[in-house]
C-alpha positions as CSV (number, residue, x, y, z in Angstrom):
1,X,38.9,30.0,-10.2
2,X,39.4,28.8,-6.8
3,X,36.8,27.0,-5.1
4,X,35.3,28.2,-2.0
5,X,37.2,26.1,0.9
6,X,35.3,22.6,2.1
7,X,33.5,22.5,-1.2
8,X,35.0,18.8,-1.9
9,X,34.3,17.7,1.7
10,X,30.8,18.9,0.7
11,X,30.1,17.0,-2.7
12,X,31.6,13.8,-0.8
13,X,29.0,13.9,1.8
14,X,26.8,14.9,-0.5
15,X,27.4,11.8,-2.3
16,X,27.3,9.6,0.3
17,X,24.0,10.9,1.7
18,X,22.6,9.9,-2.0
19,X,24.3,6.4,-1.6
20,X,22.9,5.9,1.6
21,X,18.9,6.6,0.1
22,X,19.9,4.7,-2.6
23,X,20.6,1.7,-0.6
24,X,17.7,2.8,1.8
25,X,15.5,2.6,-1.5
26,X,16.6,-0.2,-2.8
27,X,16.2,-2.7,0.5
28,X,12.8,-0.9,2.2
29,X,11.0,0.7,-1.1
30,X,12.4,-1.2,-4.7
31,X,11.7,1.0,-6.6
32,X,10.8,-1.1,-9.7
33,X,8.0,-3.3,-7.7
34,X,6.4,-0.2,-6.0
35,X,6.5,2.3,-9.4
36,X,4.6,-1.0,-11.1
37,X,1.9,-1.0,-7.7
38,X,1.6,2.5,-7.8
39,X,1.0,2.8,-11.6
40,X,-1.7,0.2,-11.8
41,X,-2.9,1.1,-8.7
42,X,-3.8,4.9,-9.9
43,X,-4.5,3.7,-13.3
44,X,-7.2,1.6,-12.0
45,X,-8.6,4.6,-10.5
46,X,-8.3,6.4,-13.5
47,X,-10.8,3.6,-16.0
48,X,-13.4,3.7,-12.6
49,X,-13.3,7.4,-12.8
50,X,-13.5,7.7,-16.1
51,X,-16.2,5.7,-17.0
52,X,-18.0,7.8,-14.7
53,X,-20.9,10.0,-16.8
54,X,-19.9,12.9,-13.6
55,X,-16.1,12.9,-14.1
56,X,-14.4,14.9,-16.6
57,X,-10.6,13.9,-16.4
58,X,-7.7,16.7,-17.5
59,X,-4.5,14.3,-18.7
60,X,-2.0,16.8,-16.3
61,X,-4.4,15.2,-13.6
62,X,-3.3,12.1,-13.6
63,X,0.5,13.2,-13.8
64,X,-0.2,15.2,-9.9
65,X,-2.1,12.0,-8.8
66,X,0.5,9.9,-9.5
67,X,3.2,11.8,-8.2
68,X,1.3,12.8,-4.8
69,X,0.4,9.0,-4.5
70,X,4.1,7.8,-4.6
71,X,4.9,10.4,-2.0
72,X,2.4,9.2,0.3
73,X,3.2,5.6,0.0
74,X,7.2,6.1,0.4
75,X,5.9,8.4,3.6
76,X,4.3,5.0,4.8
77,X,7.2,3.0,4.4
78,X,9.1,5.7,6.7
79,X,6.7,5.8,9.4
80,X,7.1,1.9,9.5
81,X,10.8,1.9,9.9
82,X,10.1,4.4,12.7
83,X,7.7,3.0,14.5
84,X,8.9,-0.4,14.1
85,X,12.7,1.1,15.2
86,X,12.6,-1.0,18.9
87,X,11.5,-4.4,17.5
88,X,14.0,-4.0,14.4
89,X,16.8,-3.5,16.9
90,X,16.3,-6.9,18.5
91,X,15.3,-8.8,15.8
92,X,16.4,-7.3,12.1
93,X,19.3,-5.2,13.4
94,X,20.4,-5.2,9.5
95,X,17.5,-3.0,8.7
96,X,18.6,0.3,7.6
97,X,17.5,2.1,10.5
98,X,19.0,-0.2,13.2
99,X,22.7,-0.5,11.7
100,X,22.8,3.2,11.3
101,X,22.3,3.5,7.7
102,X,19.4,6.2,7.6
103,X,19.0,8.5,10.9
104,X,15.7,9.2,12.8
105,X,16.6,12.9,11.6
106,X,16.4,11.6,7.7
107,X,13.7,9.8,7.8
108,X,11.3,12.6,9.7
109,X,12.5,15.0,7.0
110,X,11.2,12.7,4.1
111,X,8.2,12.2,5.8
112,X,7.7,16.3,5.9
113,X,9.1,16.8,2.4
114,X,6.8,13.9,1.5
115,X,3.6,15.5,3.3
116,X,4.5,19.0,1.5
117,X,5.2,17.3,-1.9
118,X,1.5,15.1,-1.3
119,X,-0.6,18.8,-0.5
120,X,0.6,20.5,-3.7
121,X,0.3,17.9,-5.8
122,X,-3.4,17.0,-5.2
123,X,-4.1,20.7,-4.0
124,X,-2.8,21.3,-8.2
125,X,-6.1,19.1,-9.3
126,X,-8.6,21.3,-7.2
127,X,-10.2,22.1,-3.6
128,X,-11.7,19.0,-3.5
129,X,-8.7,17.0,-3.9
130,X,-6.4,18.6,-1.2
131,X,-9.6,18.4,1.3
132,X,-9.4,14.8,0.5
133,X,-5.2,14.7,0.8
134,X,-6.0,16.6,4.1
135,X,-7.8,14.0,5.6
136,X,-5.7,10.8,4.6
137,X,-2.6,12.7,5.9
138,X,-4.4,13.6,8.8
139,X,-5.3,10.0,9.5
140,X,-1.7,8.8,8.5
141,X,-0.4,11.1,11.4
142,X,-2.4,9.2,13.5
143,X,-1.6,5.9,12.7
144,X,2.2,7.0,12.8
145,X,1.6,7.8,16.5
146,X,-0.6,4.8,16.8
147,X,-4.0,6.5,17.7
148,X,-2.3,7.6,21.0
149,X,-2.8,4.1,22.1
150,X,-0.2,2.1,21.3
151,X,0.6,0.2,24.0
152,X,-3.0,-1.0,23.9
153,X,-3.4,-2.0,20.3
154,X,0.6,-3.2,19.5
155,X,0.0,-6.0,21.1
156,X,-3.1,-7.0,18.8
157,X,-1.8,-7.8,15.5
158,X,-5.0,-8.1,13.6
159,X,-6.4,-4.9,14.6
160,X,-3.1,-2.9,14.8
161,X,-2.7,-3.8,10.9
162,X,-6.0,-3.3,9.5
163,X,-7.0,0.2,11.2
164,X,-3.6,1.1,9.8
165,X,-4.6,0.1,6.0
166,X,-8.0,2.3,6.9
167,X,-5.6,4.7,5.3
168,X,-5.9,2.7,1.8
169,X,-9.6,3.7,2.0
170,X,-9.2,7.7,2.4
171,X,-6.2,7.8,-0.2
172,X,-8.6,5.7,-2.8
173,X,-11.3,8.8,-2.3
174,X,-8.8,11.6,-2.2
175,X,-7.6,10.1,-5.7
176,X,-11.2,10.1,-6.7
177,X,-11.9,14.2,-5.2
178,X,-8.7,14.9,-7.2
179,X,-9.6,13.5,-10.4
180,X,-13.5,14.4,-10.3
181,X,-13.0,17.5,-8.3
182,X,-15.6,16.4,-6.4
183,X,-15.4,16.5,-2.5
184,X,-15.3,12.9,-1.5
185,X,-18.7,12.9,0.4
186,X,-20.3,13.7,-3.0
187,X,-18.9,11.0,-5.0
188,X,-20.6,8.0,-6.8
189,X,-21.3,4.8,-5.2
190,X,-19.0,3.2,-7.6
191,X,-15.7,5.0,-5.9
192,X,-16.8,3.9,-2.3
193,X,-17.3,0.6,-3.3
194,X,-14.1,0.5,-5.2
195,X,-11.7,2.4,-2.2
196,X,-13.5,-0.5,0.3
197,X,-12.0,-3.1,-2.3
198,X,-8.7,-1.3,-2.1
199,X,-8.6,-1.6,1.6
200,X,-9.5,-5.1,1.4
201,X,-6.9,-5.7,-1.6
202,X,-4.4,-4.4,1.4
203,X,-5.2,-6.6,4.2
204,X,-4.7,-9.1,2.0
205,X,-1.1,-8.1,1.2
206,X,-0.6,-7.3,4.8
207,X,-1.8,-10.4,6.3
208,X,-0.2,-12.8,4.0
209,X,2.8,-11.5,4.2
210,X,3.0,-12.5,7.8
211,X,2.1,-16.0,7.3
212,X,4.5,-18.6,8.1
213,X,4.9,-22.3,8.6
214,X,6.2,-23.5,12.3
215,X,9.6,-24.2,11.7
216,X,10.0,-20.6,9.9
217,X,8.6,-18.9,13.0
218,X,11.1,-16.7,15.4
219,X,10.7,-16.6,18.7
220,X,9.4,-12.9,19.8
221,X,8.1,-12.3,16.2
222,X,4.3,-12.3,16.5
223,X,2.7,-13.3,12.8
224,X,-1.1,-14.0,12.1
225,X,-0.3,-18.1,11.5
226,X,1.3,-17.9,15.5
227,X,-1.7,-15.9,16.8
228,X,-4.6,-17.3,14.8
229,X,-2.8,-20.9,13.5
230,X,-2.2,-22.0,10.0
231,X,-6.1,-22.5,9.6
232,X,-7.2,-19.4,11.5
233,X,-4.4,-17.1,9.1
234,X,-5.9,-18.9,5.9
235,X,-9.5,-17.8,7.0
236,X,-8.1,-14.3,7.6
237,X,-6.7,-13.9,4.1
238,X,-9.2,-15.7,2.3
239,X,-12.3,-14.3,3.8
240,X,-10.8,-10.9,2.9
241,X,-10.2,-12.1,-0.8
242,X,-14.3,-12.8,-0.9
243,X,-14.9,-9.8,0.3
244,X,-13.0,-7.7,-2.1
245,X,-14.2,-9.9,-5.0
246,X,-18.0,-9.0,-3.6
247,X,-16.9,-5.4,-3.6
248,X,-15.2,-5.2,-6.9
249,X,-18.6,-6.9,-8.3
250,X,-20.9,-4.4,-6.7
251,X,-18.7,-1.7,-9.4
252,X,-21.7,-0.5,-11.7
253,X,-18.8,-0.3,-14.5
254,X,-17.3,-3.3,-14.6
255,X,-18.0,-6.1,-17.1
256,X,-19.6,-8.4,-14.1
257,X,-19.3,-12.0,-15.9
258,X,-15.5,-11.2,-16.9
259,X,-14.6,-9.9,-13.6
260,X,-16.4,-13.0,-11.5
261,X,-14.6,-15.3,-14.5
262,X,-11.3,-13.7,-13.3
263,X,-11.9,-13.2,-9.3
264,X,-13.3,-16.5,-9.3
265,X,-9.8,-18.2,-11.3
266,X,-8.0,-15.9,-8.5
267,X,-9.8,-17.1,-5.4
268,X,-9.8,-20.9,-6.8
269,X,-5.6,-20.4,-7.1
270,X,-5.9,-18.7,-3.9
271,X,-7.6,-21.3,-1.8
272,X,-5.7,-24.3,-3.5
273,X,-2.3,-22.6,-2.6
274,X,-3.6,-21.9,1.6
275,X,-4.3,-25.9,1.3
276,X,-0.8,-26.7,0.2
277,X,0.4,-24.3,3.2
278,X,-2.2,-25.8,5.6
279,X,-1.0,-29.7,4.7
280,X,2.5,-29.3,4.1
281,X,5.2,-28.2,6.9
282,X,8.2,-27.0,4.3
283,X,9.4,-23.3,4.1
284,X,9.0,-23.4,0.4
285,X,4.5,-23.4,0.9
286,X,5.1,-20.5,3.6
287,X,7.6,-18.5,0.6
288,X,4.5,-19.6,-1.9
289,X,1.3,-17.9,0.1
290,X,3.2,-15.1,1.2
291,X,4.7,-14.5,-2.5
292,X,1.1,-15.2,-4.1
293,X,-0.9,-12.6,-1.4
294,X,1.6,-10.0,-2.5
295,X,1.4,-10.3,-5.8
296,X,-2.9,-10.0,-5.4
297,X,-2.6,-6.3,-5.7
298,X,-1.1,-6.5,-9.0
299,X,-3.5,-9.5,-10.0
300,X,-6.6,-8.0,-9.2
301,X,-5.2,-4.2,-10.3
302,X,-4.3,-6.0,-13.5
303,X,-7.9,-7.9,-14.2
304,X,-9.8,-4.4,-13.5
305,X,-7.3,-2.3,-16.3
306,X,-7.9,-5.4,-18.6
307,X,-11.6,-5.1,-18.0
308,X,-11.5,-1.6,-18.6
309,X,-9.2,-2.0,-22.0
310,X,-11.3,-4.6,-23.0
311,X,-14.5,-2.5,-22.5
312,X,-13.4,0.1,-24.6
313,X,-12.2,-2.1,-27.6
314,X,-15.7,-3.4,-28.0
């Protein structure tokens, strides 16, 4: 049988346009490191909840969680390479977006899909947990027009980046509301203290990831070591890093001598690694604090499901 005319042309493109996410995926959003975040990321909130005496948990649950919480993060990444379109063009013009590899068009049609894909996956564990979708989308949507006030708060790094990882916060309870089915204002202490440590956990990623010695520095490239200084960018990260370990202790659940054992070893590697970046002046101690800050997530993710595992042996 014949086939209908321009149906090659049309699995060609279709192929390409595949290609082209593939690559998109592969340089923005690999998907190996950020299946391994997400995954201990919503398992961690699945051993808090759990442990929780008020929180009966269905297995199909953590499936729509999981799922929902991958969209929203990808949707992230998109609204970065949007927002950040301008500055890429002058300074990484081989970003996807700049050399014309992904349009504006196919990136705001993820970000709806994504939205869409987010509401019926956390809408499938209950009322409570698409209320609680509802209002980190709602807040994301902000953030990706900048509160309306972009040209006031672009300019301040520090502030810019961590009312943007506010959005950490609201997803942390809207996994909680979709687990528990409990609307988020009615939930344990435990989960507020835990969705403030996962805020903190992403400053950290965010701010040391932007933390370079002087001669790696590029002209027109604002980063928190040229705003605040080596010292001031140490402070930033670190003080966060207390913070979340004073958070993560506050968790009713957790095993508090194995956790301040493991936050303590963290913050000890943490510290002596900003003081070879504060002395030294090679690239390879910027590559070293900037590697170690983004691997925290995982660390701290990984000591909390250990704690967990561990609890539930004994």
């Amino acid at each position: 049988m014949n086939q209908p005319l321009g149906m090659d042309n049309y699995k060609d493109l279709r192929k390409e346009q595949i290609q082209r996410w593939m690559d998109f995926f592969h340089e923005r959003f690999e998907p190996l490191s950020h299946l391994i975040m997400i995954v201990m990321f919503v398992a961690a909130h699945f051993f808090v909840a759990q442990s929780s005496r008020t929180i009966i948990l269905e297995p199909i649950q953590i499936l729509w969680v999981t799922l929902g919480t991958t969209c929203f993060f990808f949707k992230l990444r998109c609204y970065d390479e949007i927002k950040d379109y301008e500055v890429d063009l002058a300074k990484n013009p081989n970003r996807p977006l700049p050399r014309g590899l992904i349009q504006h068009f196919d990136l705001k049609r993820a970000i709806e899909n994504c939205i869409i894909l987010e509401i019926i996956f956390f809408a499938s564990c209950g009322l409570p947990g698409l209320v609680g979708i509802l209002i980190a989308i709602g807040y994301s949507l902000l953030m990706y027009k900048e509160f309306f006030i972009g040209e006031l708060i672009r300019p301040h790094l520090t502030t810019y980046a961590t009312s943007h990882t506010v959005v950490t916060f609201l997803l942390s309870l809207a996994i909680f509301s979709a687990m528990g089915r409990f609307y988020f204002w009615n939930l344990d202490a435990d989960f507020y203290y835990f969705a403030l440590m996962s805020w903190l956990l992403f400053n950290i990623f965010e701010l040391g990831r932007k933390v370079y010695q002087p001669i790696e520095e590029r002209p027109g490239v604002d980063t928190y070591s040229s705003i605040w200084g080596k010292g001031g960018a140490l402070a930033l990260v670190f003080g966060h890093a207390i913070l979340l370990s004073l958070a993560c202790l506050y968790i009713s659940t957790i095993n508090f001598f194995l956790m301040q054992t493991f936050l303590g070893i963290n913050l000890l590697l943490l510290l002596a690694i900003g003081l070879i970046f504060f002395f030294d002046t090679k690239p390879r101690s910027g590559k070293l604090i900037r590697m170690y800050s983004s691997l925290y997530i995982v660390i701290v993710y990984g000591g909390i499901l250990f704690n967990y595992i561990e609890r539930q042996w004994n």
